[in-house]
Each structure stands twice: as structure tokens, then as C-alpha cells.
C-alpha positions in Angstrom: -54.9 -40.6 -32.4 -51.7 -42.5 -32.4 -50.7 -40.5 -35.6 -51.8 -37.3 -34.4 -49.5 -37.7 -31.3 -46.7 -39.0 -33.5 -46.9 -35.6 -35.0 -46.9 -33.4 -32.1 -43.6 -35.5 -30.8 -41.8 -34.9 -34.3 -43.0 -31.1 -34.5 -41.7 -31.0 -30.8 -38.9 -32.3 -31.6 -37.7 -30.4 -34.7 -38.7 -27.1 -32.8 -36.6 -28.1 -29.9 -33.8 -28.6 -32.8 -34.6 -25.6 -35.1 -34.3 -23.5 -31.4 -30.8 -25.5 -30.1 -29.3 -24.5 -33.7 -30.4 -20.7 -32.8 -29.2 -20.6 -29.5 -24.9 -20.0 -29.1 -23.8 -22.9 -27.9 -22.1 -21.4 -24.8 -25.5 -20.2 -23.6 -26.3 -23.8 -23.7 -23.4 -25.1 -21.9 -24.2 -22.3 -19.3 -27.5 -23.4 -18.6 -26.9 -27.4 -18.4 -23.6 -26.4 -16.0 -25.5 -24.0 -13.7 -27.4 -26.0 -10.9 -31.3 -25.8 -11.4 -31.7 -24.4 -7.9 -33.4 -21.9 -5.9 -34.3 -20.6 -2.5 -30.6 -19.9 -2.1 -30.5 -17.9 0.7 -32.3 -21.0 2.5 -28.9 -22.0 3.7 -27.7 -18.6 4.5 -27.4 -19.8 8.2 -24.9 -22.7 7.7 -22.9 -20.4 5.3 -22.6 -17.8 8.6 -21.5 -20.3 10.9 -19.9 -22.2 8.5 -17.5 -19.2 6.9 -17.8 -17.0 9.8 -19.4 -14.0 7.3 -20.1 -10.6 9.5 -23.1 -8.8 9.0 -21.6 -6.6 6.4 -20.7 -9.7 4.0 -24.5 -11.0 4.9 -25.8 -8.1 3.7 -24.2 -8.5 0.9 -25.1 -11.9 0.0 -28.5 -11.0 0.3 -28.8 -7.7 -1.8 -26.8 -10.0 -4.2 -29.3 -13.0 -4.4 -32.5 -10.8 -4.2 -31.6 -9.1 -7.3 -31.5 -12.3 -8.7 -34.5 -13.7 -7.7 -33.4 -16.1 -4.9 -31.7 -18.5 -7.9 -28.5 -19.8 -8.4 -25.9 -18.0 -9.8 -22.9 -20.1 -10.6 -22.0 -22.2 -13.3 -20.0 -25.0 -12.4 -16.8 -23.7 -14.9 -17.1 -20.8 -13.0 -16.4 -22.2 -9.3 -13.3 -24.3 -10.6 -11.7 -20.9 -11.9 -12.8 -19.1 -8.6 -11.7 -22.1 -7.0 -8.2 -21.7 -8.5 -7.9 -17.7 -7.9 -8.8 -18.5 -3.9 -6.3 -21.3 -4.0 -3.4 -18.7 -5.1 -4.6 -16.3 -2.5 -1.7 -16.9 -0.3 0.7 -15.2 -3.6 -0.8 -11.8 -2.4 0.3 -12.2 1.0 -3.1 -13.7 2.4 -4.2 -16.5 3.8 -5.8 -19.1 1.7 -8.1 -20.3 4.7 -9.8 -17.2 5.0 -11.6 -17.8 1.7 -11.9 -21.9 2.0 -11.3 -23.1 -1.3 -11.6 -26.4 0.0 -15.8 -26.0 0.4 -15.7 -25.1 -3.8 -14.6 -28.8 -4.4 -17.1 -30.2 -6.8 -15.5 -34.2 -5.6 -16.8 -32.8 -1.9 -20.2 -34.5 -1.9 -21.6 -33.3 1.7 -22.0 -30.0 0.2 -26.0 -29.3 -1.6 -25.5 -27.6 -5.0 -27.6 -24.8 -3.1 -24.9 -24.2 -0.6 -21.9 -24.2 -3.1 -23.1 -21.8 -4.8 -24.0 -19.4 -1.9 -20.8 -20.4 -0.8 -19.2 -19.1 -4.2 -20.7 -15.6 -4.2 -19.3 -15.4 -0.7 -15.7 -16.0 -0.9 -15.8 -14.2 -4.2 -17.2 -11.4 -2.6 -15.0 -11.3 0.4 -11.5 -11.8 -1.6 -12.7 -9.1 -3.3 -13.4 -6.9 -0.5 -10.0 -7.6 0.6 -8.3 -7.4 -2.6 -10.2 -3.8 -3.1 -10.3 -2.3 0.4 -8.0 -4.2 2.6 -8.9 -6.6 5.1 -8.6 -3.8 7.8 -10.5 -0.1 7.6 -7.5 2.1 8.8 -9.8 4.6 9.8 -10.7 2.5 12.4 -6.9 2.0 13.8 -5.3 5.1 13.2 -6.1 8.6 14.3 -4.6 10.8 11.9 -5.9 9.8 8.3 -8.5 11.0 5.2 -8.5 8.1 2.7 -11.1 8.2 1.0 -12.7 4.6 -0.3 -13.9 3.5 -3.9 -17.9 3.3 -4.0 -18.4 -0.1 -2.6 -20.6 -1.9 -5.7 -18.7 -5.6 -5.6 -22.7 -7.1 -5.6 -23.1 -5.2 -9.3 -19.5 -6.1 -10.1 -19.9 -10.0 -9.0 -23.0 -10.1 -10.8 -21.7 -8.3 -14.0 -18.9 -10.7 -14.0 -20.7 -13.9 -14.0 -23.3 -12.5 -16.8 -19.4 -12.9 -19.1 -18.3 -16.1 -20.4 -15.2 -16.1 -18.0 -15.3 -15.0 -14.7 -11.1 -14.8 -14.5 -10.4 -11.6 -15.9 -12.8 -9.5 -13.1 -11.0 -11.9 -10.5 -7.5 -10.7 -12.0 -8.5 -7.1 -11.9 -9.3 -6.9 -8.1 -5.6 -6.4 -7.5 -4.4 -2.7 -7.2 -2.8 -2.7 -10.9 0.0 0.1 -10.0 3.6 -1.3 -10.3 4.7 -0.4 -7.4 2.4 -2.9 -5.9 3.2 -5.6 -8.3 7.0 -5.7 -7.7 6.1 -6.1 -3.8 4.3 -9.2 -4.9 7.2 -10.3 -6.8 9.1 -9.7 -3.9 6.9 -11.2 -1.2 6.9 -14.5 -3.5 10.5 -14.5 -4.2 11.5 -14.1 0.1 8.7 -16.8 0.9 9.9 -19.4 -1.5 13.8 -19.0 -1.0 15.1 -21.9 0.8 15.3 -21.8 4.1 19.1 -19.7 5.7 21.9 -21.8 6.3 23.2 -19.1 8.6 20.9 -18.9 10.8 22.9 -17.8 13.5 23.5 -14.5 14.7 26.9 -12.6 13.5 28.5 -12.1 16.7 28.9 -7.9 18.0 32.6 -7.4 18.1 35.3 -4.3 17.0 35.0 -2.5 13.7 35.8 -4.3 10.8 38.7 -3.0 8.8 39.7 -3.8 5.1 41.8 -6.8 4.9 40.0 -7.8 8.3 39.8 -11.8 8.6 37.9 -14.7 11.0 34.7 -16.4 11.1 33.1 -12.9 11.7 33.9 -12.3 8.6 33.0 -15.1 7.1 29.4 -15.1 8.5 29.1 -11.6 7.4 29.9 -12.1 3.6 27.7 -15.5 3.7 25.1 -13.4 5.0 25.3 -10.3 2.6 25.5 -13.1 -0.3 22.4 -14.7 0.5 20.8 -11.7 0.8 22.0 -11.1 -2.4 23.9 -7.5 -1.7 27.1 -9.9 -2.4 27.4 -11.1 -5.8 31.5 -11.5 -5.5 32.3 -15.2 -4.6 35.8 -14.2 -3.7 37.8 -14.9 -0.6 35.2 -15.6 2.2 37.6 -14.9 4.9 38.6 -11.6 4.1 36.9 -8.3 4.6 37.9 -7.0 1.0 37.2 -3.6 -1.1 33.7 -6.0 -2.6 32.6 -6.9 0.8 32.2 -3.2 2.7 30.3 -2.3 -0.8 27.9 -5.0 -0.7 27.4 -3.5 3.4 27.0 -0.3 1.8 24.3 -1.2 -0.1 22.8 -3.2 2.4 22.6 -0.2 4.3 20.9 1.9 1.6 18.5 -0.2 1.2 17.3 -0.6 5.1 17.8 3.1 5.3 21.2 3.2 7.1 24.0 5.4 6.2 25.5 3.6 3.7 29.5 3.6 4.8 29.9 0.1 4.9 31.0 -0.3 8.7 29.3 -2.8 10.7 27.4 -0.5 13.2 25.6 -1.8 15.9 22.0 -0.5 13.9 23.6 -2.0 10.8 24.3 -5.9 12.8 20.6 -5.5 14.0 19.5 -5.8 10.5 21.4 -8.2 9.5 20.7 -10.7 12.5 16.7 -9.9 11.9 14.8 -12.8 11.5 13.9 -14.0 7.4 10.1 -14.0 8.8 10.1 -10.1 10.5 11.2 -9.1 6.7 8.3 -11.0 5.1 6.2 -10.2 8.2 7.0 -6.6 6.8 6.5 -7.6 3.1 3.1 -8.8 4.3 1.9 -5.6 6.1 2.9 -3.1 3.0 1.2 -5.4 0.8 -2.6 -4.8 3.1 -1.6 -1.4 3.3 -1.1 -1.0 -0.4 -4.6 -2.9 -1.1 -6.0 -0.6 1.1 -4.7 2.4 -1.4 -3.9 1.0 -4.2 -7.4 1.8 -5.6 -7.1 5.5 -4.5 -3.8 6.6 -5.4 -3.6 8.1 -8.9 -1.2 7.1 -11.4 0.5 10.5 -11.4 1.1 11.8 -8.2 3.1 13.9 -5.0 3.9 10.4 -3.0 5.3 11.2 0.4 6.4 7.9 2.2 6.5 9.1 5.3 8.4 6.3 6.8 11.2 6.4 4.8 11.3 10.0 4.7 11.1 10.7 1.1 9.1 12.7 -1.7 8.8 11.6 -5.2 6.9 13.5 -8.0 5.0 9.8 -10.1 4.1 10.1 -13.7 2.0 7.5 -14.8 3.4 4.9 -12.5 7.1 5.6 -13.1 9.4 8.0 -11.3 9.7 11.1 -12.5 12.0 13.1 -9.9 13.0 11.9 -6.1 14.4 13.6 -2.9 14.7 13.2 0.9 12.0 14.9 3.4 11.6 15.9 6.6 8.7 14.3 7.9 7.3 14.4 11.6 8.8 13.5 14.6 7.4 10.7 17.0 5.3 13.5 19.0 3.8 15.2 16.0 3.3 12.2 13.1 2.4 13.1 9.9 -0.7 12.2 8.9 -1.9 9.6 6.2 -3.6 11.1 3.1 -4.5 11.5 0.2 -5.9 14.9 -1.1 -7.2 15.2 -4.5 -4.4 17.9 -6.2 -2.2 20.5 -5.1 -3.8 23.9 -5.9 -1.1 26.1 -5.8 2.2 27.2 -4.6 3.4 30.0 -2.6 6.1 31.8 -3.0 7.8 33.7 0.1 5.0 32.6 2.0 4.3 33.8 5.5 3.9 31.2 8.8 0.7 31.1 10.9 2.5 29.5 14.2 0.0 27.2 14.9 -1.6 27.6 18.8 0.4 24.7 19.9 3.9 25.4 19.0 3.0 29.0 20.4 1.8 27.6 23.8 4.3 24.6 23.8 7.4 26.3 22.8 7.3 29.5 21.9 5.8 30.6 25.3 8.3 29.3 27.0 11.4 30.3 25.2 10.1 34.3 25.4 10.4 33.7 29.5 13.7 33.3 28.3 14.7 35.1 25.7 12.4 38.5 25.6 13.8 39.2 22.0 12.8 36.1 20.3 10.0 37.6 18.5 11.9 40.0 17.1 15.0 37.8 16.1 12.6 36.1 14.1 10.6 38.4 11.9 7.4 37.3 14.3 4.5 39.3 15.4 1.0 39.6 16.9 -2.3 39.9 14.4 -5.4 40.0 16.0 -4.1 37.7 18.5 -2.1 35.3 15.5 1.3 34.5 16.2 3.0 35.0 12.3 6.2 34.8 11.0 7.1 37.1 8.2 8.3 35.8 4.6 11.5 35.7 4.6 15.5 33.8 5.0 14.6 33.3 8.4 10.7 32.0 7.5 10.0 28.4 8.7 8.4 27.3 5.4 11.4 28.3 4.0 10.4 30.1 0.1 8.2 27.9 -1.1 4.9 26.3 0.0 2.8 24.0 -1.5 -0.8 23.9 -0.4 -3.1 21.4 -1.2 -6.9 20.4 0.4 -6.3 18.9 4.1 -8.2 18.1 7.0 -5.3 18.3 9.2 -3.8 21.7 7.9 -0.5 20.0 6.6 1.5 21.2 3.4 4.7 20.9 1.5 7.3 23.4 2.1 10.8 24.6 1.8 13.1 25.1 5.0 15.7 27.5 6.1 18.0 24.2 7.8 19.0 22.3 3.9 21.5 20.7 6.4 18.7 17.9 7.9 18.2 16.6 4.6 21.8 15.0 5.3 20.6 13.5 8.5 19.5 9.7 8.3 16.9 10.4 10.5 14.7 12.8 9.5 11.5 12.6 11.3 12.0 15.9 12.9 9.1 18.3 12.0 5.9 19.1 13.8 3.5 17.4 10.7 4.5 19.2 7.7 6.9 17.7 5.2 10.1 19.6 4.3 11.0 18.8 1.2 14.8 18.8 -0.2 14.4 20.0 -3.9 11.4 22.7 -3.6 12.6 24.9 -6.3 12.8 22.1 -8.8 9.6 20.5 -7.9 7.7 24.0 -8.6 9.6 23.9 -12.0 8.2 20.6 -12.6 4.6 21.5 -11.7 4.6 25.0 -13.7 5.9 23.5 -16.8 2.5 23.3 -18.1 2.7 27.1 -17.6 4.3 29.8 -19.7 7.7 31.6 -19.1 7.8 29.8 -15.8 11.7 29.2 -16.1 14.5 28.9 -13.5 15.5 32.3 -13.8 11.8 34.0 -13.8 11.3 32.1 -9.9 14.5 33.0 -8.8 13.5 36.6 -9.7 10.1 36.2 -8.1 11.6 34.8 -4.9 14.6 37.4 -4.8 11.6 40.3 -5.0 10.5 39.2 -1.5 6.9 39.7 -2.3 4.5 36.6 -1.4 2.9 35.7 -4.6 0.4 32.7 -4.9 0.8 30.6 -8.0 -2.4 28.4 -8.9 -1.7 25.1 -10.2 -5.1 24.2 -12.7 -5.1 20.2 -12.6 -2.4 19.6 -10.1 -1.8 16.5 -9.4 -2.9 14.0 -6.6 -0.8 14.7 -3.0 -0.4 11.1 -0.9 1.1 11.0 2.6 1.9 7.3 2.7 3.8 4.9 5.1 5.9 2.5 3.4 8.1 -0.1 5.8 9.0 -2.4 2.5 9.2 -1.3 -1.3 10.7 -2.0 -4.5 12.3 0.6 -6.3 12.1 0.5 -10.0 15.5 -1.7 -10.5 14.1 -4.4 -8.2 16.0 -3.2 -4.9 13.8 -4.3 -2.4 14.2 -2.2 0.6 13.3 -2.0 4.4 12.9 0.6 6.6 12.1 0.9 10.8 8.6 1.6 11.8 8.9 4.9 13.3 5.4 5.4 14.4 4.4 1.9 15.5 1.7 1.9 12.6 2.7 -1.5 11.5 2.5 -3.0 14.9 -1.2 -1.6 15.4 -2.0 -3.2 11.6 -0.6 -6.9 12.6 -2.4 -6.5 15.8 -5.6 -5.7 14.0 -4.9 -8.5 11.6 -4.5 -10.7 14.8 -8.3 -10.0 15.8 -9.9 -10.3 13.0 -12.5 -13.2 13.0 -10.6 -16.1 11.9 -12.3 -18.7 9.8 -13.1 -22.3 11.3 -9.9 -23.9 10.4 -7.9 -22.2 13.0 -6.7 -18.7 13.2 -5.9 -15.9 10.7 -1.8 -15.7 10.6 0.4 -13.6 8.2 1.1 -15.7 5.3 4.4 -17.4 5.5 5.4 -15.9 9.0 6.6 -18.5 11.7 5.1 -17.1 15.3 
């Protein structure tokens, strides 16, 4: 008997050998790292109260863990290099203590394997909801927007990701990938970790500044414009010289202020602006832009509608800029993003929309009987329209594209706003500076369209709709901070108080137990 048992423990053991030598050797090392746990969901209440997850991220966790059986899920490589993504959270402009990297400590021994690994799937899960969708629905803090989101599938993702030997390159990949959003990283990193001002101080309001102009004003102006890095000339410090009012200049540019280089009252307001409002900004743009970063196609119409400008994007990189004319405070544009522009009008003809009829139109006939007829308008079947035309509203050129809000591209009769610095001036639509060119640029796809073939068409008089097969993507956007291509990292105002109702929502959010949600790197 003794031999016969001998046996079976040698045959056992060169099985168990003859199978290790079969078996990769990673699959191994999986299996011996991953905890040999179940009933995970066991401890789904202390993870609640202990993470503060809402009912949509327990969901979640639950569809997650079900499809697997109730069984662990993480292998203890795997939780260090999660651990080490959540940890660098705070580079994207969040806040580290939302996803408590602290509780993925292998050397914290009050935590059950069980637990740390439900704990795992969760913070994964949530920075990946935030890195995909944003940590705020905009839907649910703004009135006039049609974003639509990417399917929500992070479960599949998560558990797609931890069937590959490294979990990294999924957690990497959560990041809108555009380059527009990864120079405002670059940016965001480079204002949070620059030393803190020496000249802290206000530069005092006073007279205009002319060349050759001396004093501390000066002084504290150039130290200023120097560490802000819009003065690279380390000459006199004293002296308000020919390098000084360029380096306002382009200070100006970049906050959208006419750049003349005189020290306006708007222009001293943005220089005395706390460090922290610009990487409060920084912060904002940077949620926004997670919030569509996963939408917005690589060629694209963007309209930032906040610094009142249109760019035509091809495959990331610029491909043709102007200014806009965007809406005023009373009739904001909306945020969008429509799937292509269809087609393009040529002397297109206005449907007055009933409340500029009512609101202004109305009124001004009390006034002036003629005004109809001073501008080419007339009554269809009770439709107020404005024929095509040099005195036409929409100018030559329209470019439609699917909206819910009835808002388009167009060209304009007054060129001369596109010289004004503020140009939120319309009712909703977006005038656009270059519309001849930008038809050009979409028809090229399209025989004999050349220069002098649409100024032909548009001379005729006759309105002519052009379709557009495979148009590209149309986004109304609202930008307060960007980078432009050369690294100039600019500002603008918030015109329509959308950044204040994003930090305000940020502000409610549920915060985790270790105090409150705050904007990363922002002194309150």
C-alpha cells in the first residue's frame, strides 16, 4: 500500500509539472497574485459609505461583478499600476481624493483582500467615467445644448482590460486623445507647478503709459509681463520701451483684448487677476473638454463661442481660422455638436423667426411704416421673409447643418463687426468672417467649384442649394482657456456665466470622506 501511494504522489507530481511547463508563465503569476476570494459584493455596503459611490456607480459595480460570478477580479500588479494612474489624477486637473488611492495600498492591512478589490473596480470605474464623460452631465446645467454621449460600456471595457496582461494602456486611453486637449494639460501642469509670484501686488491704475515712460509702475508692469512670459527682453526694467508695449500687445491677444499695447483699465484687470482664477479657468476647460473630447471628431467646423471664432480642423491641426459673430448675452448660442454640414446656400432667403418679428420688428413698423419694404421683406402665409439679396441678413451664404435649436452658419451684410473685439452680437446664429472661402474649402472635393464659378453663382442672384456628401462634423463649443498650436496659452471672459454654473456644479458634487471636492490647485 505504501508503494502504491508513493506512486500516486510521484504521478501527481509529474502531472502537476508536465501541466506548469504547459501553462505561460504569466497565467501563473496571474493566478498566484489574484486574491482567491469571492462573495465580493458582500462588502458592497462599506464600499458605499466608505467611497461615497451613487446609485449609478453601484449599479455598476454590480453588473460588473455578476458577470463575473461574484469573484475577485484584480491581480495584485494590477492595483499598484491603478494605484499609480489614480495617484497622478490631480495632472488632469482632478482631485486625487475623489478616487482614494490611499485605500489601494497593499502595506494598509485593515483592508480584506475582498474589499480591495471591490474597491479597485470602483475607483477604476469612476476615473474612468470622469475621464470619459466628465464629472458633470451638462445637460443637466445648461439649457441650450445637444451633445450627444459615447455608449456608456466602461463594465465591458474594465473587464476587457483586466483579461490583458497590463491594465495601463486602457487607463492611458481614457483621456480625450485630441491635441488640443493635451496642450491644456501641458498648460494646466506648467501654471500649477510654477513657483509661486513674487509680485503679488496689484499694479496700481494710473495715466496712460507712454514710450520712454519710467517709475515703479513700470517696473511692476514689465516684472509682471516677464513672468508671465509675454516679456522675454531683460532690458531696462524702469522704462516703458518699444519691447515692453509689444509684450502688452501680446498679452492682450492672448486674453482677447485689442492688442495696442496701452494699459487699459480691461487690460490692468487682467493683469492684476489672481494666478489661481487663471488655473481655476484651466481647470474648468479641461472638464469641459472631457465632457467632449470623446464626441468631437478629428476633422471638424469648431465654433468657440466664447472667444468668438470659427476654425475649419483637419485631423486635429488647423486648417483655416476667422473671427465670428456669435450671440449676444440675451440670445446665447447654443452648445452642439451636429453630426455634418449638409449643404450650403447660396443667396439664401431669411425666415424672421416669430421672435424677432414680435420683439423687434413689430415695434419698429409703429415707427417706421416702410421698413418692410426698405428691406426686401414680406408676408407668406403669415411668415415674415426677407428676400436674397445685398440687404439679406444671412448675408450670401448659409451653411445648414442638423439642429435642434434651428441655428446655422452664415454670411452678413455688416463685415465691419468682425473688427469689433466684442462680438457677441447676434440673436444665436454664428456670422462668420471668411464665408466665401470656407465654401471653397468644403466644395473642393467637388468639381469646377473654383473662385470664379461662386462668384458667378452668387452674382446671378438665384438661391441655389449646394449639398455637401460627407461634410464634416459642426461644434458650437465654449472655450474660456486654450492653447493654440505654437503653445500660446490664452484666456478669454466668460460671457455667458457658463463657467460659473460648471464650478458651482463641481462645488455640489458629493465629495468623498476626506473633506470636500475643490478645483485642483485653486486657493479658495
Amino acid at each position: 500500500m505504501q508503494r502504491v501511494g508513493s506512486r500516486r504522489r510521484r504521478l501527481a507530481g509529474c502531472l502537476f509539472l508536465l501541466v506548469w511547463a504547459l501553462v505561460p508563465s504569466q497565467s501563473w503569476a496571474e493566478a498566484a497574485a489574484t486574491a482567491p476570494c469571492d462573495d465580493v459584493l458582500s462588502v458592497e455596503p462599506m464600499a458605499v459609505a466608505t467611497l461615497s459611490l451613487d446609485p449609478h456607480e453601484v449599479d455598476a459595480l454590480r453588473n460588473f461583478y455578476r458577470g463575473r460570478g461574484d469573484r475577485c477580479a484584480w491581480p495584485a500588479a494590477k492595483i499598484l499600476s491603478l494605484r499609480a494612474v489614480l495617484s497622478r489624477a490631480g495632472d488632469q486637473g482632478l482631485d486625487v481624493a475623489r478616487y482614494r488611492p490611499d485605500l489601494l495600498d497593499p502595506g494598509r492591512g485593515t483592508l480584506s483582500d475582498t474589499a480591495r478589490d471591490l474597491f479597485a473596480s470602483a475607483m477604476a470605474l469612476r476615473y474612468a467615467r470622469d475621464m470619459m464623460f466628465g464629472r458633470v452631465d451638462l445637460h443637466g446645467i445648461e439649457t441650450d445644448i445637444d451633445v450627444r454621449r459615447p455608449a456608456d460600456d466602461l463594465t465591458a471595457q474594465l473587464d476587457a482590460a483586466l483579461a490583458q496582461p497590463d491594465i495601463a494602456p486602457w487607463l492611458a486611453g481614457l483621456a480625450p486623445s485630441a491635441p488640443a486637449y493635451r496642450r491644456l494639460v501641458e498648460a494646466y501642469r506648467r501654471y500649477r507647478d510654477r513657483p509661486d509670484a513674487a509680485d503679488t501686488d496689484p499694479i496700481a491704475a494710473g495715466g496712460p503709459l507712454r514710450l520712454g515712460a519710467t517709475g515703479p509702475r513700470v517696473a511692476a508692469l514689465k516684472a509682471r509681463l516677464r513672468r508671465l512670459g509675454d516679456l522675454r527682453d531683460g532690458a531696462d526694467d524702469t522704462r516703458f520701451d518699444a519691447s515692453a508695449k509689444a509684450a502688452l500687445a501680446a498679452f492682450q491677444r492672448r486674453h482677447g483684448i485689442a492688442g495696442d499695447g496701452k494699459l487699459t483699465r480691461e487690460t490692468l484687470a487682467a493683469l492684476n487677476l489672481p494666478d489661481a482664477e487663471r488655473l481655476r479657468q484651466l481647470v474648468l476647460n479641461l472638464e469641459r473638454w472631457r465632457y467632449f473630447g470623446h464626441v468631437l471628431a478629428a476633422t471638424r467646423i469648431e465654433v468657440n463661442i466664447a472667444a468668438a471664432t470659427v476654425q475649419f480642423i483637419e485631423n486635429g491641426r488647423v486648417g483655416m481660422a476667422m473671427r465670428a459673430v456669435v450671440g449676444d448675452r440675451k440670445h446665447e448660442s447654443p452648445t452642439l455638436v451636429s453630426p455634418a454640414l449638409d449643404a450650403i446656400v447660396l443667396n439664401p432667403t431669411w425666415h424672421v423667426p416669430v421672435s424677432i418679428v414680435e420683439k423687434e420688428i413689430e415695434p419698429r413698423l409703429a415707427r417706421e411704416p416702410d421698413y418692410l419694404e426698405r428691406n426686401d421683406m414680406h408676408w407668406d402665409n403669415g411668415h415674415l421673409l426677407q428676400a436674397s439679396g445685398a440687404r439679406n441678413s444671412l448675408g450670401r451664404i448659409k451653411f445648414d447643418f442638423p439642429s435642434p435649436f434651428a441655428v446655422y452658419l452664415h454670411d452678413t451684410p455688416s463685415h465691419n463687426l468682425f473688427a469689433r473685439q466684442n462680438r457677441a452680437l447676434s440673436h444665436g446664429c454664428i456670422r462668420v468672417e471668411l464665408p466665401r472661402e470656407l465654401a471653397l474649402k468644403l466644395l473642393a472635393s467637388q468639381e469646377n467649384w473654383t473662385p470664379e464659378r461662386l462668384k458667378t453663382a452668387i452674382d446671378g442672384g438665384a438661391t441655389r442649394i449646394i449639398a455637401v456628401p460627407d461634410g464634416p462634423q459642426v461644434a458650437l463649443v465654449y472655450w474660456t482657456a486654450f492653447v493654440d498650436e505654437d503653445g500660446t496659452v490664452e484666456f478669454r471672459p466668460d460671457p455667458y456665466g457658463r463657467d460659473v454654473k460648471l464650478e458651482a456644479a463641481l462645488d455640489r458634487m458629493t465629495a468623498p470622506p476626506r473633506g470636500a471636492v475643490r478645483l485642483a490647485g485653486v486657493r479658495k
